[in-house]
C-alpha positions as a Markdown table, in Angstrom:
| # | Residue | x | y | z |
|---|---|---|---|---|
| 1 | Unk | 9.3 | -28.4 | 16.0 |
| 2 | Unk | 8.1 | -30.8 | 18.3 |
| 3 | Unk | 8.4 | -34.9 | 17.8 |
| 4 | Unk | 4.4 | -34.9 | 16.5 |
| 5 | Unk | 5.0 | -32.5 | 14.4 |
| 6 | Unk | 7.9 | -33.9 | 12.8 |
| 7 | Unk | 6.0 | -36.8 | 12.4 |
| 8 | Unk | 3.3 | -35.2 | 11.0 |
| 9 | Unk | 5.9 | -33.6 | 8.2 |
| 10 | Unk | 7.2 | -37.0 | 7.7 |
| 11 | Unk | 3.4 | -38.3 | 7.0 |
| 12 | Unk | 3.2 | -34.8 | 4.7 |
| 13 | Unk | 6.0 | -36.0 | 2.4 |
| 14 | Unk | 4.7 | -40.0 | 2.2 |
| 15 | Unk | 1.3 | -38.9 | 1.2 |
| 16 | Unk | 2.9 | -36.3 | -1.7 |
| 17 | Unk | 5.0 | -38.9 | -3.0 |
| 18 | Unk | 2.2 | -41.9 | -2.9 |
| 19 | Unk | -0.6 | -39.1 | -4.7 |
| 20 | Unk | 2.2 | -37.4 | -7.0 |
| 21 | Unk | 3.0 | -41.4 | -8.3 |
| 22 | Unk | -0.5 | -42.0 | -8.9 |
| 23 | Unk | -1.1 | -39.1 | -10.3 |
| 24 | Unk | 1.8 | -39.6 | -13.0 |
| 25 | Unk | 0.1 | -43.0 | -14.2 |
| 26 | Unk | -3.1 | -41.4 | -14.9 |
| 27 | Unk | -1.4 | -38.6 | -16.6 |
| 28 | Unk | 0.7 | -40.8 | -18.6 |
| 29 | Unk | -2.2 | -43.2 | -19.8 |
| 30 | Unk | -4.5 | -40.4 | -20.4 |
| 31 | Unk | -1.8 | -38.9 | -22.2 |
| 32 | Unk | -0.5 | -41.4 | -24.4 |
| 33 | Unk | -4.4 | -43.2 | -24.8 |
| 34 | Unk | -5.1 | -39.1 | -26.3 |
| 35 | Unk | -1.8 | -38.9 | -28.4 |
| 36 | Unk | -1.7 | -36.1 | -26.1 |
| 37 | Unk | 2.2 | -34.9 | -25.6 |
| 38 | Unk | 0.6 | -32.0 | -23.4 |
| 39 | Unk | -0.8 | -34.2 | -20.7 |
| 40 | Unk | 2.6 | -36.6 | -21.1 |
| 41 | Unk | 4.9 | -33.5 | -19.7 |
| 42 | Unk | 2.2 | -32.8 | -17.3 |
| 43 | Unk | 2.4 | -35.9 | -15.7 |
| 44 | Unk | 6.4 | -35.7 | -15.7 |
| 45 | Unk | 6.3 | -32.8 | -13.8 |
| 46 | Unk | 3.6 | -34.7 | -11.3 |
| 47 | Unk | 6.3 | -37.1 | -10.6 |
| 48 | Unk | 9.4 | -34.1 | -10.2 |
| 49 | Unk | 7.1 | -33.1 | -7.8 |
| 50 | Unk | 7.4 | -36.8 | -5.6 |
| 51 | Unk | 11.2 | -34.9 | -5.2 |
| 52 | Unk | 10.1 | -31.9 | -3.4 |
| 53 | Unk | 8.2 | -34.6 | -0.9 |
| 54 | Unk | 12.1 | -36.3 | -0.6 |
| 55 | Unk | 13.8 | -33.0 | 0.1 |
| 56 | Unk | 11.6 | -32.2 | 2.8 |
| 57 | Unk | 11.4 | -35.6 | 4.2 |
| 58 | Unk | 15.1 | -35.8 | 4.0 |
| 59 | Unk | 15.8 | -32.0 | 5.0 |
| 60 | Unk | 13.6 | -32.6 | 7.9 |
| 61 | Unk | 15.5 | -36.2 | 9.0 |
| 62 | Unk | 18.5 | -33.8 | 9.0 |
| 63 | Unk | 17.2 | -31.0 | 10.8 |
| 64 | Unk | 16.2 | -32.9 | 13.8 |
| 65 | Unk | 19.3 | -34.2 | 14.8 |
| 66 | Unk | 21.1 | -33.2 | 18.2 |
| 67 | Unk | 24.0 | -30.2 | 18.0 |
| 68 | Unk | 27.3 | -31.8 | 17.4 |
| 69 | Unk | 30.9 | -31.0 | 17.8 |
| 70 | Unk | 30.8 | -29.7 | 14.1 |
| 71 | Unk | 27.2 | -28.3 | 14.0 |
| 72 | Unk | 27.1 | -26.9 | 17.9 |
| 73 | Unk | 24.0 | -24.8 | 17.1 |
| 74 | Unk | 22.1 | -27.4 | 15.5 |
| 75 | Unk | 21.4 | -28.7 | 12.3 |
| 76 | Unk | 17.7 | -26.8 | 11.9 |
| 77 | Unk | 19.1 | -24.6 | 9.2 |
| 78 | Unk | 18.8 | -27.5 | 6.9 |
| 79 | Unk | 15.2 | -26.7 | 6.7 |
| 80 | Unk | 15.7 | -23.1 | 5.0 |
| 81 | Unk | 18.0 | -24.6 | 2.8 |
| 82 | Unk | 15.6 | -27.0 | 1.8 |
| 83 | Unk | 12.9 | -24.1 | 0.9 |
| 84 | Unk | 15.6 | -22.6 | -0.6 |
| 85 | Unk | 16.1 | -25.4 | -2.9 |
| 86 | Unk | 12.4 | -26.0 | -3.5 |
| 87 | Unk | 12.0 | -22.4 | -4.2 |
| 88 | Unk | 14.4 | -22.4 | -7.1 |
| 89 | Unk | 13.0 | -25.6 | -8.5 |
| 90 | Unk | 9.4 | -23.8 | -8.2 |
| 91 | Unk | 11.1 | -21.0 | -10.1 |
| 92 | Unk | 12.4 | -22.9 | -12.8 |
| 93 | Unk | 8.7 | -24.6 | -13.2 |
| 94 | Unk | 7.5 | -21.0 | -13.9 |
| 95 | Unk | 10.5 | -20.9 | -16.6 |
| 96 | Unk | 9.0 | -23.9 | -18.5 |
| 97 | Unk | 5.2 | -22.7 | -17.7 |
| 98 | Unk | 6.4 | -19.4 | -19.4 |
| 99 | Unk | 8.1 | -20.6 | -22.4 |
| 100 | Unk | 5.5 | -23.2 | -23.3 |
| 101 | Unk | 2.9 | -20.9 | -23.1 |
| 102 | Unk | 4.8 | -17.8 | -25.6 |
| 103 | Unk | 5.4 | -21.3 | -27.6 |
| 104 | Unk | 1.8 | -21.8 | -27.6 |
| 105 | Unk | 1.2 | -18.2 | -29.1 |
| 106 | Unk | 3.9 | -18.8 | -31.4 |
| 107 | Unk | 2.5 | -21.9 | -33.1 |
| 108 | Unk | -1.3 | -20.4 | -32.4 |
| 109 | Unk | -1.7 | -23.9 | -30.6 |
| 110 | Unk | -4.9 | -25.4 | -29.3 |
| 111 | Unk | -5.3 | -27.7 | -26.5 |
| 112 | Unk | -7.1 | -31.1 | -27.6 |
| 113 | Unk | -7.8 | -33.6 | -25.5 |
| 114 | Unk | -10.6 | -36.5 | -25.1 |
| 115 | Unk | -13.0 | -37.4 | -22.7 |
| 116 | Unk | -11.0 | -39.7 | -20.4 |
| 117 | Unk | -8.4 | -36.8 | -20.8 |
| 118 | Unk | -10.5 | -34.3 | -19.2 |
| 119 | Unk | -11.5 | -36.3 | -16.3 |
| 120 | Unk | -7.7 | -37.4 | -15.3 |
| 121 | Unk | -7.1 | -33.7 | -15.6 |
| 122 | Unk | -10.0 | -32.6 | -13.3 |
| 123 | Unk | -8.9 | -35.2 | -11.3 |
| 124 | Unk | -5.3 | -33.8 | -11.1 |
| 125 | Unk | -6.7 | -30.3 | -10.0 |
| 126 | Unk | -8.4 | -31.5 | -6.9 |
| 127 | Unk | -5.9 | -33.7 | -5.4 |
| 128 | Unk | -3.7 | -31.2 | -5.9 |
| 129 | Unk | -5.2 | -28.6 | -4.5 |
| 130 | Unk | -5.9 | -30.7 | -1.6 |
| 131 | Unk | -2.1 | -31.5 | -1.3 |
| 132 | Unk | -1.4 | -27.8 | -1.2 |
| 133 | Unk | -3.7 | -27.3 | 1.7 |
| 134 | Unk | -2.7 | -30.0 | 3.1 |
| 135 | Unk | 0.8 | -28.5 | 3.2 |
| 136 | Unk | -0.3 | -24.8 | 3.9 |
| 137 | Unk | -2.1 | -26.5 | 6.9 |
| 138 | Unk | 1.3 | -28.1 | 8.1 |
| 139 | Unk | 3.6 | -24.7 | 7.5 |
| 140 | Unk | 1.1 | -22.4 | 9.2 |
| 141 | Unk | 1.3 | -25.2 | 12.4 |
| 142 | Unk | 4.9 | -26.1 | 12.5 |
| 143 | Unk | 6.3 | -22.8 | 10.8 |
| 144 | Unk | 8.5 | -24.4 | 8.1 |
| 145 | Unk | 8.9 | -22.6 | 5.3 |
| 146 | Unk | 10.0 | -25.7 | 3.4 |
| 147 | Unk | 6.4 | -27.3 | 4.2 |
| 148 | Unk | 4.7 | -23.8 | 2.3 |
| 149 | Unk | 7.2 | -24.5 | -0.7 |
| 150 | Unk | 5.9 | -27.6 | -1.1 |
| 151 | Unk | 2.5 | -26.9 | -1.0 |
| 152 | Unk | 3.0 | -24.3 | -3.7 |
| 153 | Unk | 4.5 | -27.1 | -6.0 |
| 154 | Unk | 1.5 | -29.3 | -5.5 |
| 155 | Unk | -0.5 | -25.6 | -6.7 |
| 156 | Unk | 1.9 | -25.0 | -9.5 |
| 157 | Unk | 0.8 | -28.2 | -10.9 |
| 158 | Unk | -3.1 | -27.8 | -9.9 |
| 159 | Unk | -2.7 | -24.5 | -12.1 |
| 160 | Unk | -1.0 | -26.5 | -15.3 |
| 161 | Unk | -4.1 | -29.0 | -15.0 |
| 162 | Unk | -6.3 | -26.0 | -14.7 |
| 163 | Unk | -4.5 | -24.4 | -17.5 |
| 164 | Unk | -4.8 | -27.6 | -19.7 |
| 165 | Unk | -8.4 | -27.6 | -18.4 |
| 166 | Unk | -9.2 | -24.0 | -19.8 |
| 167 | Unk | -7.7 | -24.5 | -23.0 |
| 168 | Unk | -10.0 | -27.1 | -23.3 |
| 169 | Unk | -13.3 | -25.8 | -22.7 |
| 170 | Unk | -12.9 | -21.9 | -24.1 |
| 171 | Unk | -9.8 | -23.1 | -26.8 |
| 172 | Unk | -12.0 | -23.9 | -30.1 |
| 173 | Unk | -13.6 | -19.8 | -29.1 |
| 174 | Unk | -10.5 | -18.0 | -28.5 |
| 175 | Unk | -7.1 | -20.1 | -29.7 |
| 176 | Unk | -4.9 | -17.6 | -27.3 |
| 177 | Unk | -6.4 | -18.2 | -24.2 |
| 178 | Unk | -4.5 | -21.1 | -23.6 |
| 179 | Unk | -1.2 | -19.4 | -23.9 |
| 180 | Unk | -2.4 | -16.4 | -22.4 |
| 181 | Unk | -3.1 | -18.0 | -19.2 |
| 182 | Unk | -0.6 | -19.9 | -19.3 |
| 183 | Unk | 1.8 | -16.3 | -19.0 |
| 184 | Unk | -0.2 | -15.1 | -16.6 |
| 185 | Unk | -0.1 | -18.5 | -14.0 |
| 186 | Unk | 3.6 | -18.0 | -14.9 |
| 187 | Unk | 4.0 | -15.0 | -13.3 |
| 188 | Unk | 1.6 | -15.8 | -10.2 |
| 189 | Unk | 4.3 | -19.1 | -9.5 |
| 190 | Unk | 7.1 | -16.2 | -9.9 |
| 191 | Unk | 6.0 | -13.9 | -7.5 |
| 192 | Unk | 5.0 | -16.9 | -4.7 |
| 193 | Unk | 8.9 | -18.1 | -5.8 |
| 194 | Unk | 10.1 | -15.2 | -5.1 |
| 195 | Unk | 8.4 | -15.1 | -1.2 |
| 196 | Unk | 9.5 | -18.3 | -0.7 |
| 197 | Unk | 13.3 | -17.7 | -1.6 |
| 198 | Unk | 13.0 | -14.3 | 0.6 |
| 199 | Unk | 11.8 | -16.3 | 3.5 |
| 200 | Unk | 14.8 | -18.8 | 3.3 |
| 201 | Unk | 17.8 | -16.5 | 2.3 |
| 202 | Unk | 16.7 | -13.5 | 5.3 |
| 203 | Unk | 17.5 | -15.6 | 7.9 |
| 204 | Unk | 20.4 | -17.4 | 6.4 |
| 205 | Unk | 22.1 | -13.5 | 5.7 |
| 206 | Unk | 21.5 | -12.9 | 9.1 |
| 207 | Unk | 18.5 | -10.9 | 10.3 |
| 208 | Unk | 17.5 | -8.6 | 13.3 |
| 209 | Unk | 14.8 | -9.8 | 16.3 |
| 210 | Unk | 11.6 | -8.7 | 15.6 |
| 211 | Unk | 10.4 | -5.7 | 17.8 |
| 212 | Unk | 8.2 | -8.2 | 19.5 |
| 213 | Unk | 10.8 | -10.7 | 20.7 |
| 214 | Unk | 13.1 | -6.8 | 21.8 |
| 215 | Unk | 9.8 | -5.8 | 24.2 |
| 216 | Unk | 8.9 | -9.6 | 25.1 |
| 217 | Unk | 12.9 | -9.4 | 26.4 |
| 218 | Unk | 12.5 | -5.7 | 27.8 |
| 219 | Unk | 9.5 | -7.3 | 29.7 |
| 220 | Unk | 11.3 | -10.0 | 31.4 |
| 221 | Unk | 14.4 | -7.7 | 32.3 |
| 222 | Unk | 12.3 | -5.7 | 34.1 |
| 223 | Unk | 10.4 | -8.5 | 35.6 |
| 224 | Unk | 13.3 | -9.9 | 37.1 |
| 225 | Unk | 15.2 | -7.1 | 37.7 |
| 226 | Unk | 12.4 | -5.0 | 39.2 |
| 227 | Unk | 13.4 | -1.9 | 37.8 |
| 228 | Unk | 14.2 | -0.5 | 33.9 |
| 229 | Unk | 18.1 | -2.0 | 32.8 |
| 230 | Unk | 17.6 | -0.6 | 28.9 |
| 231 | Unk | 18.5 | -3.5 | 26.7 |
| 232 | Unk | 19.9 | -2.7 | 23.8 |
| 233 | Unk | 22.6 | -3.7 | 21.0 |
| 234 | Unk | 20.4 | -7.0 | 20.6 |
| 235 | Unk | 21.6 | -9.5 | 17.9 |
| 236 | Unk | 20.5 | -12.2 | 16.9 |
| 237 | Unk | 20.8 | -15.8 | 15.6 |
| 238 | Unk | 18.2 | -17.9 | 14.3 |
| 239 | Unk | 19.5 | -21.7 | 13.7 |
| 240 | Unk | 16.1 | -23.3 | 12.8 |
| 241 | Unk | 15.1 | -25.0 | 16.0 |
| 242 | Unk | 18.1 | -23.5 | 17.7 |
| 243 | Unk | 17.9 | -19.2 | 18.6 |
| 244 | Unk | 20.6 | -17.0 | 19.8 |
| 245 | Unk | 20.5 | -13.5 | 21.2 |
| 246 | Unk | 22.9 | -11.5 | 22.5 |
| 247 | Unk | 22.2 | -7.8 | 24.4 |
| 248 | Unk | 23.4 | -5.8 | 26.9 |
| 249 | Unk | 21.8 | -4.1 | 30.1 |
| 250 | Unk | 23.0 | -1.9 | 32.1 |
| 251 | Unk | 22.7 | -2.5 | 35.9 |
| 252 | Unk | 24.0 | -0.1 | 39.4 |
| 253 | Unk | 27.7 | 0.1 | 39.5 |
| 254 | Unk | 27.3 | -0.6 | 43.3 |
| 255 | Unk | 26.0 | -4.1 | 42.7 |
| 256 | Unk | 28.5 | -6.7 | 43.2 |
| 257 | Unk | 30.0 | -8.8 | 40.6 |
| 258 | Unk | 28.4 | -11.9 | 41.7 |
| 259 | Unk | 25.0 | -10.1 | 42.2 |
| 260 | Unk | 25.1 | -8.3 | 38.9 |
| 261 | Unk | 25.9 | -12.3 | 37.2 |
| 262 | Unk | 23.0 | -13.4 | 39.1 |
| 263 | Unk | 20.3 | -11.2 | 37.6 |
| 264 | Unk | 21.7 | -12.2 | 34.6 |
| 265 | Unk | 21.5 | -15.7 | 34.8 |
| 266 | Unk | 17.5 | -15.1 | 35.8 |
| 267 | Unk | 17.2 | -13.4 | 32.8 |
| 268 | Unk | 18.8 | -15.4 | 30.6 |
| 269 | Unk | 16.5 | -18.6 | 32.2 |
| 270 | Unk | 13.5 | -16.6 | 31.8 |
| 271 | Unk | 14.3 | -16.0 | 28.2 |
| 272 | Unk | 14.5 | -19.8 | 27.5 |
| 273 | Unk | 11.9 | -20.7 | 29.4 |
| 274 | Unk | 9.4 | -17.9 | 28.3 |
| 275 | Unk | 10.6 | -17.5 | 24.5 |
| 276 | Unk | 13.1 | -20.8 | 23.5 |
| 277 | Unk | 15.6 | -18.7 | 23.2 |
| 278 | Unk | 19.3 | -18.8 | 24.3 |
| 279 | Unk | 20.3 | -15.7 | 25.5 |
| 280 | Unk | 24.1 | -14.5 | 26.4 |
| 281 | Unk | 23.8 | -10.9 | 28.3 |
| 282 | Unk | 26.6 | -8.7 | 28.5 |
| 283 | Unk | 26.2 | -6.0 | 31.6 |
| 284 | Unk | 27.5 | -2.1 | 31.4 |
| 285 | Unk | 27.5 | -0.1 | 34.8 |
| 286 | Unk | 24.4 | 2.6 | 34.6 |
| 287 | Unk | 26.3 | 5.7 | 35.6 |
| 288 | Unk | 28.4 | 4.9 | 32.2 |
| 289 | Unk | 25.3 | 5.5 | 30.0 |
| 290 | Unk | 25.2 | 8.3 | 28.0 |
| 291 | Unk | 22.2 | 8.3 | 30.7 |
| 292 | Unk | 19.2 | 10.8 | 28.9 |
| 293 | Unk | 20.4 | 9.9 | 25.7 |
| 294 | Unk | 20.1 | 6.3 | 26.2 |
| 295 | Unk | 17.2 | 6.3 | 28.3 |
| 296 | Unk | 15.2 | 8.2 | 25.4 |
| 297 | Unk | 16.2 | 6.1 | 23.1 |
| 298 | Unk | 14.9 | 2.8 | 24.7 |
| 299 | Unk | 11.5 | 4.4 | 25.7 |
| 300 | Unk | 11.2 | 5.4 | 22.1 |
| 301 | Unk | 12.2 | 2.2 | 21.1 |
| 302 | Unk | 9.7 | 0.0 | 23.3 |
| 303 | Unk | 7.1 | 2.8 | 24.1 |
C-alpha cells in the first residue's frame, strides 16, 4: 500500500468515527425522546463502531513503519491482525443480534417507535450503507482486508436500523417478523464473519503462492534464463506489505559457480521488480533431476 493510499485509509477511519458520533446522538435523542430502549442500544453499538475506525487507523499507523532489528520483515502483518480483531468483534455483534431477536420471540415483542424515530432510523440505514461502500471501495483498491471488515460493521449496523425499521412498518400485522429477521440478519453477519476471520488467519498459518504467482515466476526463469530451469519446492511468505519466496531451479552442471549465481540474481531482480516480491533461489545441477519425472511434473504443473 502506497503513501495515497494510506492516506486515503487514514481519511476512511476519520470519516467512520466523525458519522458513527453523529450518528449515536441522533440515536440516543430519538431514543430516549421515544422512551425507546431499542433505538438507545442501537445507537451504543453506532458508537462501538467509532472503535473499528481506531483499530484500523491505528493498525494501519503500525503497519507502515520501516523493518526493524526486531520486526526485519516488516510490520504489515499488523493489518491481518487488525481484521482479525474486527472480525471477532463483528462476530460477537451477530451474538447480541441473535439473542435479542430469540428474546424478541420469547416476550412476542413489537417494535414501537414515533415519527422522529423512524426518520433517525432511515437516516441511520443510508449513511451507513454509504460508509460500507465507502469501505468496500477502499479494500477492493488497496487490498486490506481490515478496510472490508470495517465496511461490514458499518452494514451490520445499516441491517439493525433496517431490522428496527421492518418491525416498524409490518410489526402491528405479523408480531414475529421482527425477531424473525432479526435471526436471519444474524446469520448473514455470521457467515461474512466467518470470511473475514478466514482471510486474516490463512495467511498468518502460513499459506502456499497462488498458481498465478508459480507461472508468473516460471515465466521470468525462463525469460532470463532462455531455456526451461523447472522451479519447484516454492514457499512462501506473505508479511503484509513485505513477500517472501523461496524455490529452487535447476541449472547445467557445466555452468560455473559464479555464472550459475548470476542468473540467479537476474531472477531474483526480475521477481521484485515484476511482482514485489523477494525472492531467495536455491540452484540444483540438471543432470541430478530425477530428469522425466521432474520434468512431467512441472509441465503438468504450469501447462
Amino acid at each position: 500500500m502506497n503513501r495515497h493510499q494510506t492516506k486515503e485509509v487514514y481519511t476512511q477511519g476519520i470519516i467512520s468515527i466523525i458519522g458513527n458520533t453523529l450518528l449515536f446522538v441522533l440515536k440516543y435523542y430519538a431514543g430516549v425522546a421515544s422512551g425507546s430502549i431499542a433505538l438507545i442500544t442501537d445507537a451504543w453499538h453506532t458508537l462501538s463502531d467509532s472503535l473499528s475506525s481506531l483499530v484500523i487507523i491505528i493498525g494501519t499507523k503500525i503497519s507502515t513503519k520501516p523493518a526493524d532489528a526486531e520486526h526485519p520483515f516488516g510490520h504489515g502483518r499488523i493489518q491481518l491482525v487488525s481484521a482479525l480483531i474486527l472480525g471477532i468483534l463483528l462476530s460477537t455483534i451477530g451474538f447480541s443480534f441473535l439473542s435479542t431477536a430469540i428474546y424478541k420471540l420469547i416476550d412476542n415483542e413489537v417494535a414501537q417507535f414515533g415519527i422522529l424515530a423512524i426518520g433517525v432510523t432511515v437516516t441511520s440505514i443510508l449513511i451507513k450503507e454509504a460508509l460500507a461502500q465507502y469501505s468496500f471501495y477502499l479494500a477492493r483498491k488497496t487490498g486490506q482486508a481490515v478496510l472490508r471488515a470495517d465496511g461490514w460493521h458499518h452494514r451490520s449496523d445499516a441491517i439493525s436500523s433496517v431490522i428496527l425499521l421492518v418491525g416498524i412498518l409490518i410489526g402491528r400485522q405479523w408480531w414475529w417478523a421482527d425477531g424473525v429477521l432479526g435471526i436471519l440478519m444474524a446469520f448473514f453477519i455470521f457467515k461474512a464473519s466467518y470470511e473475514i476471520l478466514k482471510e486474516a488467519i490463512t495467511p498468518l498459518l502460513g499459506e502456499p503462492p497462488t498458481h498465478t504467482v508459480m507461472t508468473q515466476v516460471a515465466e521470468i526463469c525462463t525469460e532470463v534464463t532462455k531455456q526451461e530451469v523447472f522451479p519447484h519446492h516454492f514457499h512462501f511468505h506473505n508479511y503484509g506489505y513485505h513477500k517472501e519466496l523461496t524455490f529452487h531451479i535447476a541449472l547445467k552442471g557445466s555452468l560455473s559457480l559464479k555464472e550459475s549465481h548470476h542468473l540467479a540474481d537476474l531472477i531474483e531482480a526480475k521477481i521484485r521488480e515484476e511482482l514485489n516480491i523477494e525472492a531467495t533461489i536455491h540452484i540444483d545441477p540438471l543432470e541430478d533431476m530425477d530428469t522425466q519425472e521432474d520434468i512431467n511434473k512441472h509441465k503438468a504443473e504450469f501447462g
